[in-house]
C-alpha positions in Angstrom: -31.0 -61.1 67.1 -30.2 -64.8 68.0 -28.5 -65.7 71.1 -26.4 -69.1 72.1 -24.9 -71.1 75.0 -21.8 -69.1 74.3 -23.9 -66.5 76.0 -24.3 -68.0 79.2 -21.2 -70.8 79.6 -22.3 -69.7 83.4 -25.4 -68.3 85.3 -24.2 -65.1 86.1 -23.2 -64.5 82.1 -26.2 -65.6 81.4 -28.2 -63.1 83.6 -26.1 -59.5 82.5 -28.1 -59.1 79.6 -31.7 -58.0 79.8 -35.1 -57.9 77.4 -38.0 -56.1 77.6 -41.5 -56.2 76.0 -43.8 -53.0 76.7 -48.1 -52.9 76.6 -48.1 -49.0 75.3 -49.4 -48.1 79.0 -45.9 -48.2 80.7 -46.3 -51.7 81.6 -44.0 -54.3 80.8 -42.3 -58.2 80.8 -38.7 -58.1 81.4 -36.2 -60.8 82.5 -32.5 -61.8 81.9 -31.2 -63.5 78.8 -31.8 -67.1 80.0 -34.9 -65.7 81.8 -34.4 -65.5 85.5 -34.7 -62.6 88.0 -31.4 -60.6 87.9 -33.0 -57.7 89.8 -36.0 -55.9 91.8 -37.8 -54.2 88.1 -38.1 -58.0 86.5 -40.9 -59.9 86.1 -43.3 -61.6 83.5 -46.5 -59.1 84.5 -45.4 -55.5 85.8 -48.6 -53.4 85.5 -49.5 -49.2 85.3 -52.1 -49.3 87.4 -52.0 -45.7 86.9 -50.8 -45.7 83.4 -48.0 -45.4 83.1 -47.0 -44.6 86.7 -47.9 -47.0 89.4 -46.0 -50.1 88.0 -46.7 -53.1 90.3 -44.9 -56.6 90.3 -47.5 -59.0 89.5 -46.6 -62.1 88.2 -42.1 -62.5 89.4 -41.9 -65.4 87.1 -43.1 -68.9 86.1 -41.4 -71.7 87.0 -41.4 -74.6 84.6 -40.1 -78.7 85.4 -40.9 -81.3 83.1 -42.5 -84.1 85.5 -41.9 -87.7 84.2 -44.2 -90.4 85.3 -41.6 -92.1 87.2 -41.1 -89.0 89.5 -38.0 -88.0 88.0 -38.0 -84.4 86.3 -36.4 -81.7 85.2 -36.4 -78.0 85.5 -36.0 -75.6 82.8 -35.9 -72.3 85.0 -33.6 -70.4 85.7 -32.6 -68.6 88.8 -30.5 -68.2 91.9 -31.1 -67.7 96.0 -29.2 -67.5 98.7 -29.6 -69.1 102.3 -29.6 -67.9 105.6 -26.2 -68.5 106.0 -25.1 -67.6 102.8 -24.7 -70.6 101.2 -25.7 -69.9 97.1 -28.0 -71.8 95.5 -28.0 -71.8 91.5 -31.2 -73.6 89.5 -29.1 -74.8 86.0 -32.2 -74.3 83.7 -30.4 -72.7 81.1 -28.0 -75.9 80.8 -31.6 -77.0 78.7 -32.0 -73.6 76.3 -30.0 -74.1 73.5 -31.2 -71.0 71.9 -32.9 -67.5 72.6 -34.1 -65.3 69.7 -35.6 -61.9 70.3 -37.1 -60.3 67.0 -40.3 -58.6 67.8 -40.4 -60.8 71.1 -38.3 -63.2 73.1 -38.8 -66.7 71.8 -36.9 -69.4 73.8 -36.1 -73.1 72.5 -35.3 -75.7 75.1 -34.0 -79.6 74.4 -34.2 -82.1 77.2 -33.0 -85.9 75.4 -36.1 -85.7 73.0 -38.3 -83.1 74.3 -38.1 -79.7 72.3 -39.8 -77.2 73.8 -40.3 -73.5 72.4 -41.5 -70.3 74.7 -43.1 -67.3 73.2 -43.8 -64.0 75.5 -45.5 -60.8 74.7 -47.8 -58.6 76.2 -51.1 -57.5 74.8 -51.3 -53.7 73.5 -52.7 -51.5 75.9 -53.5 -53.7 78.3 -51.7 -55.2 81.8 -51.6 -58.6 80.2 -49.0 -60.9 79.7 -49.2 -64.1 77.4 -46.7 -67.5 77.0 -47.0 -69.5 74.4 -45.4 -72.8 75.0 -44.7 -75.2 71.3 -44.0 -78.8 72.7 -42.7 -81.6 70.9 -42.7 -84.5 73.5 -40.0 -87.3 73.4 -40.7 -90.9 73.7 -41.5 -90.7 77.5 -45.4 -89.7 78.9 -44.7 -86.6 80.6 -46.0 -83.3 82.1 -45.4 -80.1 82.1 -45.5 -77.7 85.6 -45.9 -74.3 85.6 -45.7 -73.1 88.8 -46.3 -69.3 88.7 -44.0 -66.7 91.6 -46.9 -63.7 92.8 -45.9 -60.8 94.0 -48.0 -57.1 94.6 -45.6 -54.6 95.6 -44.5 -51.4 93.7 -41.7 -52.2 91.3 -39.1 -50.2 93.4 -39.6 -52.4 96.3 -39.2 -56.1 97.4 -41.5 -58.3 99.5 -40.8 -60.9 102.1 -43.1 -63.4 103.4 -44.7 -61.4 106.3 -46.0 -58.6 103.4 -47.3 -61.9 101.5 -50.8 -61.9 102.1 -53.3 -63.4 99.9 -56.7 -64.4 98.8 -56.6 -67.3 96.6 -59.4 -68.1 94.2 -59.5 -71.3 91.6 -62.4 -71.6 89.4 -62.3 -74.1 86.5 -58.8 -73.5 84.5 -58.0 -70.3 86.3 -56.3 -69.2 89.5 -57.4 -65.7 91.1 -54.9 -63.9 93.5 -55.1 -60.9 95.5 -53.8 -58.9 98.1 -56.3 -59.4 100.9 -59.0 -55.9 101.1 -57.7 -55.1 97.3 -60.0 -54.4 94.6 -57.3 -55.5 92.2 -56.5 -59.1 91.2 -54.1 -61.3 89.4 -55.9 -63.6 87.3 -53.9 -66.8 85.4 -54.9 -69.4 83.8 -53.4 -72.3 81.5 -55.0 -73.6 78.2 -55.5 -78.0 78.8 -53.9 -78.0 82.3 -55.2 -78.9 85.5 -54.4 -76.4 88.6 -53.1 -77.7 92.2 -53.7 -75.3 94.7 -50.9 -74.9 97.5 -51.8 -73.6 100.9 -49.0 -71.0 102.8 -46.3 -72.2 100.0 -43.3 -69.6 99.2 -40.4 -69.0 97.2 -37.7 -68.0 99.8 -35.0 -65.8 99.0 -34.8 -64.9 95.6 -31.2 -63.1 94.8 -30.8 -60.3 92.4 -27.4 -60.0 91.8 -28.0 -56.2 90.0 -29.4 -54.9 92.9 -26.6 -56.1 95.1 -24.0 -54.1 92.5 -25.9 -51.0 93.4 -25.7 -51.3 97.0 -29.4 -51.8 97.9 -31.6 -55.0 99.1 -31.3 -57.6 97.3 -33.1 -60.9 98.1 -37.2 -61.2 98.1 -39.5 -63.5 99.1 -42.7 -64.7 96.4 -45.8 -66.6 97.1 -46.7 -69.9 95.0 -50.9 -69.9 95.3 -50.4 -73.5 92.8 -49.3 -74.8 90.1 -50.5 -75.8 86.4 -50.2 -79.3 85.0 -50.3 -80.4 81.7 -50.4 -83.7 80.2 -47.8 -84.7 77.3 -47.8 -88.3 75.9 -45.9 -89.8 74.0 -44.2 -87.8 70.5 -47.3 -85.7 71.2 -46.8 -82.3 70.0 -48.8 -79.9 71.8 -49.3 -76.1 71.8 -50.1 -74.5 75.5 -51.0 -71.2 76.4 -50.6 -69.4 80.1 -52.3 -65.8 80.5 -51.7 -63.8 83.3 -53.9 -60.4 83.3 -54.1 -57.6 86.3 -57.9 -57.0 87.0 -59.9 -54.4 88.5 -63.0 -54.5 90.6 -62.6 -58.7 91.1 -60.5 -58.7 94.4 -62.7 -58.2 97.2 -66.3 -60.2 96.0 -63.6 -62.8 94.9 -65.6 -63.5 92.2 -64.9 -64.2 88.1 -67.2 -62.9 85.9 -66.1 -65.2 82.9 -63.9 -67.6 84.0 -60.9 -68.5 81.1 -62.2 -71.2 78.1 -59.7 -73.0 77.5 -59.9 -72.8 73.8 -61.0 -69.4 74.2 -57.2 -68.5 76.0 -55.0 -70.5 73.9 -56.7 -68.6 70.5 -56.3 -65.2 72.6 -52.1 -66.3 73.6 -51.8 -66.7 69.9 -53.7 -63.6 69.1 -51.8 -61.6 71.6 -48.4 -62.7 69.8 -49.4 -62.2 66.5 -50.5 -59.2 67.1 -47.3 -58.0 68.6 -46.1 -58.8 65.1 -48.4 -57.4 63.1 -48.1 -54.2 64.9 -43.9 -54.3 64.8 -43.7 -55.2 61.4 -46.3 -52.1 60.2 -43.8 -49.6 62.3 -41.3 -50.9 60.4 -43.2 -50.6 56.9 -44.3 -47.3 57.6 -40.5 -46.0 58.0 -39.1 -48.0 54.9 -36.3 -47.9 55.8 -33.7 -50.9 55.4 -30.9 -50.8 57.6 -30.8 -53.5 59.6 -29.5 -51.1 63.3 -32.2 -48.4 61.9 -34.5 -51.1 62.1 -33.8 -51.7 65.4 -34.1 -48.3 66.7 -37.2 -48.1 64.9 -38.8 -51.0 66.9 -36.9 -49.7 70.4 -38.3 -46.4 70.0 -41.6 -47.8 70.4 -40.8 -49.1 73.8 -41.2 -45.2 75.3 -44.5 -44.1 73.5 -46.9 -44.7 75.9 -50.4 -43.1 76.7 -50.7 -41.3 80.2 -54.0 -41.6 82.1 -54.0 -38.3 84.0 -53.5 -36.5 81.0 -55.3 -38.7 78.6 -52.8 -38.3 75.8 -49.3 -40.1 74.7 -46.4 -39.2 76.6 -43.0 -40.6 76.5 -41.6 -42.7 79.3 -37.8 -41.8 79.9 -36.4 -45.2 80.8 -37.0 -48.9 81.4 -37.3 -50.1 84.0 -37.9 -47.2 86.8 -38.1 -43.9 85.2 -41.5 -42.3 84.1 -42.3 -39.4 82.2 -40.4 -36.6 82.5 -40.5 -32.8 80.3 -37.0 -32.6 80.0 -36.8 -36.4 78.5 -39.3 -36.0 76.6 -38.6 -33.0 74.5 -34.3 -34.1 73.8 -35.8 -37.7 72.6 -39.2 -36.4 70.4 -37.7 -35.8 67.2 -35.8 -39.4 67.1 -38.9 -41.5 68.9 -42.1 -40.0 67.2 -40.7 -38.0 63.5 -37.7 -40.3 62.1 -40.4 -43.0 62.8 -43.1 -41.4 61.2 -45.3 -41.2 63.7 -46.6 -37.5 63.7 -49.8 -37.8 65.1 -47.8 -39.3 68.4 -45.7 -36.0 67.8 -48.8 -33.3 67.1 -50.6 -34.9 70.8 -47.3 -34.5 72.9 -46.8 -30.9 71.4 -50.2 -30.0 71.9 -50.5 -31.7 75.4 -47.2 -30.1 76.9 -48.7 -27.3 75.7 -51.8 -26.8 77.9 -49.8 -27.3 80.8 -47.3 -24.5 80.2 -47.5 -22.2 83.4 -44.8 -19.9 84.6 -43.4 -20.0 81.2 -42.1 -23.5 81.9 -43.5 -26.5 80.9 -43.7 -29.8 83.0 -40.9 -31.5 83.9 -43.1 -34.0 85.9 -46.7 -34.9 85.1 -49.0 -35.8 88.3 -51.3 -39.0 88.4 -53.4 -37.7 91.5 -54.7 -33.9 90.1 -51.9 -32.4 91.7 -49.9 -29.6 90.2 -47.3 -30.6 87.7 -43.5 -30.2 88.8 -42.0 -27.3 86.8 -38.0 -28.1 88.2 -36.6 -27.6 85.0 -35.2 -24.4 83.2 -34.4 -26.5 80.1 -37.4 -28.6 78.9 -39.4 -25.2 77.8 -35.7 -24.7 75.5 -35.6 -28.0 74.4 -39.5 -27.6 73.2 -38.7 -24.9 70.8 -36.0 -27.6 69.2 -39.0 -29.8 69.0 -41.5 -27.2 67.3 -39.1 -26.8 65.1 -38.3 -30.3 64.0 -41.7 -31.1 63.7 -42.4 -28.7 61.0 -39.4 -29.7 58.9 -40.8 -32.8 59.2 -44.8 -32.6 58.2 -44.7 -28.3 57.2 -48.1 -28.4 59.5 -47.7 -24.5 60.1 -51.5 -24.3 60.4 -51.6 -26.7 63.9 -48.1 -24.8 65.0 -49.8 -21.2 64.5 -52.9 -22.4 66.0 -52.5 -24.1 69.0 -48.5 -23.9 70.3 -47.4 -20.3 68.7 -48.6 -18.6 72.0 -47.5 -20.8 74.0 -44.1 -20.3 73.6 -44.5 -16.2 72.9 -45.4 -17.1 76.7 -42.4 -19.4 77.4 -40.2 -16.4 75.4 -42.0 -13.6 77.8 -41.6 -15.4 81.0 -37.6 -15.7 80.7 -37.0 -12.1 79.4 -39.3 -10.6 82.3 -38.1 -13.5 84.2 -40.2 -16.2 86.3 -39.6 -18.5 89.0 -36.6 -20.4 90.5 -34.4 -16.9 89.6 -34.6 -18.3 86.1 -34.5 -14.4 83.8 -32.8 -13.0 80.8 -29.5 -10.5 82.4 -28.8 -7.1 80.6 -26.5 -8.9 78.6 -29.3 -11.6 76.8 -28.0 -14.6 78.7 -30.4 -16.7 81.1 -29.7 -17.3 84.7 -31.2 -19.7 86.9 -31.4 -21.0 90.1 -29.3 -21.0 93.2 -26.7 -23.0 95.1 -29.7 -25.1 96.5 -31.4 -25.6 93.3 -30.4 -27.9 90.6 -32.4 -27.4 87.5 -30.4 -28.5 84.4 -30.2 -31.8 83.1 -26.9 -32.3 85.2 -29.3 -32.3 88.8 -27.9 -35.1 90.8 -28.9 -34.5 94.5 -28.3 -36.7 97.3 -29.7 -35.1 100.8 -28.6 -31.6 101.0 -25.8 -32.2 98.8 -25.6 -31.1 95.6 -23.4 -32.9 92.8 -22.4 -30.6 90.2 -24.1 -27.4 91.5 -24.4 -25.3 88.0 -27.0 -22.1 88.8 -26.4 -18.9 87.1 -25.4 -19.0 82.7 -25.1 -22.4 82.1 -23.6 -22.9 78.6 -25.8 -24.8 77.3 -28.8 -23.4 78.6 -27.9 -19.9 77.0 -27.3 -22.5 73.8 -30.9 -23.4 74.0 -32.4 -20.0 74.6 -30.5 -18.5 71.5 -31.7 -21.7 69.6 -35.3 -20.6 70.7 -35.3 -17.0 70.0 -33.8 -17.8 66.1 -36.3 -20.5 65.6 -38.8 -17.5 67.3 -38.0 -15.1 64.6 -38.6 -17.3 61.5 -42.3 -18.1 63.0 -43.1 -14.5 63.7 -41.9 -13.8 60.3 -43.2 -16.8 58.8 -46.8 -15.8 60.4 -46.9 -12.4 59.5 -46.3 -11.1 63.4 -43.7 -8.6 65.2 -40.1 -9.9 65.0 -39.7 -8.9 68.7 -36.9 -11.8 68.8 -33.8 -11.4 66.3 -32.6 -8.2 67.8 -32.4 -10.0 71.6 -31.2 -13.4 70.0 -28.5 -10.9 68.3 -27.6 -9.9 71.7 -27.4 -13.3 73.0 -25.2 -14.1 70.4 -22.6 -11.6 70.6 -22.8 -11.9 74.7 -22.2 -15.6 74.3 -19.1 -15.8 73.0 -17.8 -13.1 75.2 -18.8 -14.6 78.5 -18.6 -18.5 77.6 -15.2 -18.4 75.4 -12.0 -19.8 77.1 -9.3 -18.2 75.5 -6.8 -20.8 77.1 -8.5 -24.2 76.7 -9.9 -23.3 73.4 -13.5 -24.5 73.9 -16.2 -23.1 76.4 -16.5 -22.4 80.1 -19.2 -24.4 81.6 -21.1 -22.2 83.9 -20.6 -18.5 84.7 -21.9 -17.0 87.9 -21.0 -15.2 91.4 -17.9 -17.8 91.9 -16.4 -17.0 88.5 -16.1 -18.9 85.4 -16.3 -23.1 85.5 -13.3 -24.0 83.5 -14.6 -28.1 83.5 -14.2 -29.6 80.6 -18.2 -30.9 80.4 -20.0 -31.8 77.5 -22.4 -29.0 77.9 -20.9 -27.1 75.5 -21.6 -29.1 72.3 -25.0 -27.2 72.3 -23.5 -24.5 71.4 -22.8 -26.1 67.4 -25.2 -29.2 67.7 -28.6 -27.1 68.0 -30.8 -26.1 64.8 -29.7 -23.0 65.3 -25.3 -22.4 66.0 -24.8 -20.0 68.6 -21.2 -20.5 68.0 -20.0 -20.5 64.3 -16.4 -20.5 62.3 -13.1 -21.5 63.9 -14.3 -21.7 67.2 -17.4 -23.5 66.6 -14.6 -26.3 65.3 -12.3 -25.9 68.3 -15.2 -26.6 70.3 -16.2 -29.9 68.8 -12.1 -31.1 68.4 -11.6 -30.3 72.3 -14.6 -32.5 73.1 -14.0 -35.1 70.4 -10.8 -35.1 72.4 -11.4 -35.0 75.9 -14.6 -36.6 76.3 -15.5 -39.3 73.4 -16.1 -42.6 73.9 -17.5 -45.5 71.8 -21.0 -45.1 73.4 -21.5 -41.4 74.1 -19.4 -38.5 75.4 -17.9 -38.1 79.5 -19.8 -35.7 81.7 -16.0 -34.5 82.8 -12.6 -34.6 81.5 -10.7 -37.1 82.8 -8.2 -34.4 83.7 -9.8 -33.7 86.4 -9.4 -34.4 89.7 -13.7 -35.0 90.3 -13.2 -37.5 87.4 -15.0 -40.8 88.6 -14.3 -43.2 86.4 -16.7 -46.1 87.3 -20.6 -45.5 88.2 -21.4 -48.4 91.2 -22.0 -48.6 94.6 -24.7 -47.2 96.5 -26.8 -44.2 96.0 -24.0 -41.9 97.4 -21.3 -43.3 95.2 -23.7 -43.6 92.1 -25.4 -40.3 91.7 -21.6 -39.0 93.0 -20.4 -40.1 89.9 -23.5 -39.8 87.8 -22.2 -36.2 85.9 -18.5 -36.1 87.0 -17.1 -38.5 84.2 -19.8 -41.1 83.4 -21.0 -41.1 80.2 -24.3 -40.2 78.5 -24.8 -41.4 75.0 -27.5 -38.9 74.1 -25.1 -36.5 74.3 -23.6 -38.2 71.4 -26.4 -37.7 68.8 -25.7 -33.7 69.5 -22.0 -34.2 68.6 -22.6 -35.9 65.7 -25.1 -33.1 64.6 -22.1 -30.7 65.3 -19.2 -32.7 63.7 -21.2 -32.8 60.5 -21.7 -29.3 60.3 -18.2 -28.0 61.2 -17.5 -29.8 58.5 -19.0 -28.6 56.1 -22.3 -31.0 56.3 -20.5 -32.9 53.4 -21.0 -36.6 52.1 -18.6 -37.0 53.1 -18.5 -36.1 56.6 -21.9 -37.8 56.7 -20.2 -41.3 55.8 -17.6 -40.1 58.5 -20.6 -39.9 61.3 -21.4 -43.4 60.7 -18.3 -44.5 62.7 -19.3 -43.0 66.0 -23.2 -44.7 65.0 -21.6 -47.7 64.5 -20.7 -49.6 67.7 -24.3 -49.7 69.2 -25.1 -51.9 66.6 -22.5 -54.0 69.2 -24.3 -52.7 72.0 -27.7 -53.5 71.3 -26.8 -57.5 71.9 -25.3 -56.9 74.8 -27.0 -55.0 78.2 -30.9 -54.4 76.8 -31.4 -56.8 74.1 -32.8 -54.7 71.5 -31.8 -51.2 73.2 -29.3 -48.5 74.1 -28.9 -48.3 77.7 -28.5 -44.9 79.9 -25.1 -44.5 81.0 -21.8 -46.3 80.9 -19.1 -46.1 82.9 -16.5 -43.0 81.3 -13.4 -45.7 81.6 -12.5 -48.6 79.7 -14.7 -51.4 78.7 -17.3 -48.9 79.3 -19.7 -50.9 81.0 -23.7 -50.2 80.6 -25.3 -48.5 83.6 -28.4 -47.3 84.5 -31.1 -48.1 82.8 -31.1 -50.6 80.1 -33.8 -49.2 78.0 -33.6 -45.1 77.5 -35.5 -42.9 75.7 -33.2 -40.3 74.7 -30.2 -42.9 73.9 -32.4 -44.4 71.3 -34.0 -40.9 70.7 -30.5 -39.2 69.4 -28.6 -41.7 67.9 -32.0 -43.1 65.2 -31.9 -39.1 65.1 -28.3 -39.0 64.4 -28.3 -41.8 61.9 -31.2 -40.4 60.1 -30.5 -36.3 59.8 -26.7 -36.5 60.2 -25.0 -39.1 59.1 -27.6 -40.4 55.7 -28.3 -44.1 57.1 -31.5 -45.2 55.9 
């Protein structure tokens, strides 16, 4: 994907769109389009401390001026602040890039009269460690170039100001070493050929993220400046320059480097770090084979959320860049589309098998802890989803052995728990239907909760959580049977079946009611009810099955994903912004979800009649992300977007499940390889 300066005519065009580069432990490097700080969650160095969790700002940014010897210079960064009384202050770097590419990485390519200079960044696998790779070809002037690095040590979520800035700063030889004074962790960064200044009680006042002020929370932060970096260009010299900035343990309080950064040493490892970021995109890509060029890109995406969690010591899947972790729920909707379509089973074998040892309750985790605590188990729908999982992962290897073995019990448990029933009033009624939860409990995936106040409450039969357990039970009864055990689940999934259509049906809207319980029966148009054909398993077959999918199609399709509510109704919201109120009060009453989408697909395809052609048919709602993917997160499928026209991106720019469903979509449903 290549990017011009029709991309950012202005600063704030410039700074809408978004990349991201990931180290496999949930730490990342992410910035705006023409590299500045659009909001809290950027920065060149945010490290898991407590992989993944734990994500502190390290490094904000790094500024960079050309310095000419007759004092004059220019600055190539990129960035905007705003006074004490107001007053805006814009820093026109990107009026120098003339180009940004992002292929495996973000590469950058400046032009200042003759000076060309090229920026590499990438972060080094499994490790909190960031590296830029500078490719100069000086002009006819001697110059040099500054780097002047923005530190920061604060949890991602947060913002610093000055008085929170306080550090110990270090230099020895190339490298400068800061930390948070009494911490045993340190931010070590050094430049390959360059000399280091060191500043003393020198700040970068009032930085201004202009996303955060869109969602109604603080929005300027101070950074400290511990020096700067120096390197000498002469004349038509071309010269390669590498800066490294790595989060340490155990250097912080002695103050002391055990191997201070060779030079030569740290431009080989800059260099190593990218290529290796190459080497290691381009074998993810060779291992799929496939050759469409938006496939491609899901491929590469969908190793964004893969990561390995510490407290668990096994892979998990993050839900969302930049401020979601790991969640149950996220984790089994996206699994088949992030670890099978990619081929990356033995990913898919250690999140089955981990989720696995945790099941308690009958539930599994919808929240993993970093600290030994007990895992959160606020869910009634990731244990549902988990049987969809199972399930795809034996179409996909046949490894019935490992299934039988190690997770076949565990979900005869998950299958026990809801038909004897277990906590948060989730049980199987005389009628084979789940209920769950309470008016103070919100534990679908539709569990926005602000204070006491709950956003779409939705306890008792949930459509598509009655969807899911039907879905479970069928995929239950071809195990048993597969496995030589009792069929103890095809006469209750028979049940559920029949009971289904008699509670859920909506004789006068033609589709299905959302949620049945003591108030009566929801008659919202919501999304929910796509489960009910877009599951391995149909609950709901034949005319209705078809009525279901048109009445969505019609109500609640959009270009990027399907409406959370009709907007019929008079709790549409059309438009998520604002603060936290405003947001999550909109965040399931007409915003949109694009996950959602990869489940319609599945659905469409089958109502009719899983057909080529209704296969080539599916490509057109696949289709516009290959659009999308240039626009919020370079390279990915954001969240949400608002449900009315343009349908902005909200929410996170980078999600799991969006990439998840529609690589899953393409693949299974709609035949693009």
């Amino acid at each position: 994907m290549e990017f011009g300066k029709s991309c950012w005519y202005d600063f704030h065009q410039g700074s809408e769109r978004e990349w991201i580069v990931t180290n496999g432990t949930g730490g990342y490097a992410s910035l705006s389009l023409i590299g500045s700080n659009s909001r809290r969650y950027h920065g060149l160095l945010v490290g898991a401390l407590k992989p993944p969790t734990s994500r502190y700002l390290l490094l904000s940014n790094l500024l960079e001026d050309i310095i000419f010897t007759d004092g004059s210079q220019v600055s190539l960064s990129s960035f905007m602040t705003k006074g004490f009384n107001n007053e805006e202050y814009i820093n026109h770097g990107y009026d120098r890039l003339t180009r940004m590419k992002y292929d495996f990485f973000p590469e950058f390519t400046f032009n200042h009269e003759d000076i060309v200079i090229k920026k590499k960044i990438a972060m080094k696998q499994g490790e909190n460690t960031t590296a830029v790779l500078y490719e100069i070809r000086n002009g006819s002037r001697k110059a040099s170039l500054k780097l002047t690095p923005l530190v920061n040590f604060r949890d991602h979520h947060h913002r610093s100001l000055k008085e929170n800035l306080d550090f110990v700063t270090k230099i020895i030889g190339n490298e400068i070493n800061v930390y948070p004074a009494g911490s045993t962790v340190s931010l070590r960064m050094g430049v390959s050929g360059g000399q280091i200044r060191k500043l003393e009680d020198c700040y970068f006042y009032n930085m201004f993220y202009t996303l955060e002020q869109e969602r109604g929370l603080d929005c300027m932060e101070d950074h400290f400046i511990p020096g700067f970096f120096s390197v000498e260009l002469n004349p038509w010299e071309c010269k390669t320059v590498a800066f490294t900035a790595s989060c340490c343990e155990g250097v912080g309080l002695s103050g002391e480097m055990q191997d201070a950064f060779n030079p030569e040493k740290q431009l080989s490892d800059a260099v190593r770090v990218i290529s290796d970021r190459m080497g290691r995109m381009e074998q993810l890509l060779k291992r799929t084979g496939y050759s469409s060029g938006l496939v491609k890109k899901l491929v590469l995406a969908a190793d964004n959320f893969i990561v390995y969690r510490n407290s668990i010591r096994a892979s998990t899947i993050i839900a969302g860049y930049p401020w979601f972790t790991d969640w149950g729920r996220d984790t089994m909707i996206a699994f088949t589309g992030l670890t099978l379509t990619t081929g990356r089973f033995a990913d898919a074998k250690e999140i089955l098998y981990t989720f696995s040892r945790y099941v308690d309750y009958g539930l599994i985790p919808n929240m993993f802890p970093d600290d030994g605590e007990k895992p959160a188990y606020n869910s009634v729908d990731a244990a549902l989803w988990y049987f969809e999982a199972v399930n795809s992962y034996l179409k996909y290897t046949g490894d019935f052995e490992f299934i039988k073995e190690e997770i076949y019990p565990c979900l005869k448990n998950i299958c026990e728990h809801f038909m004897n029933g277990t906590i948060y009033d989730i049980a199987m009624t005389g009628d084979g239907l789940i209920t769950a939860g309470n008016e103070n409990t919100q534990l679908t995936w539709m569990d926005a909760k602000v204070g006491d106040w709950v956003v779409t409450p939705r306890h008792g039969k949930a459509v598509e959580i009655n969807a899911l357990w039907y879905n479970g039970l069928m995929i239950m009864s071809e195990l048993a049977q597969k496995f030589t055990d009792r069929d103890v689940y095809l006469e209750p999934a028979s049940k559920t079946k029949a009971s289904f259509e008699k509670v859920f049906w909506n004789e006068e809207q033609q589709c299905l009611y959302d949620v049945v319980n003591e108030a009566g029966s929801d008659g919202s148009i919501r999304p929910n009810q796509i489960l009910a054909v877009g599951l391995s398993h149909a609950v709901l077959e034949g005319h209705k099955a078809r009525s279901v999918v048109e009445k969505v199609w019609k109500e609640l399709y959009t270009p990027y994903g399907l409406r959370t509510l009709s907007q019929d109704s008079r709790q549409y919201r059309g438009v998520y912004s604002g603060d936290v109120w405003s947001r999550d009060g909109a965040y399931h009453q007409g915003t949109v979800w694009t996950w959602l989408l990869g489940r319609f697909i599945k659905a469409y395809v089958r109502v009719n009649g899983n057909t080529a052609e209704a296969r080539k048919a599916a490509l057109d709602f696949i289709l516009p992300f290959a659009d999308h993917m240039r626009d919020a997160g370079v390279g990915n499928i954001s969240e949400i977007f608002d449900g009315s026209s343009p349908h902005r991106p909200r929410g996170c720019f980078a999600q799991a499940w969006s990439v998840a469903e529609i690589l899953r979509a393409a693949i299974e449903d709609a035949g693009l390889d």
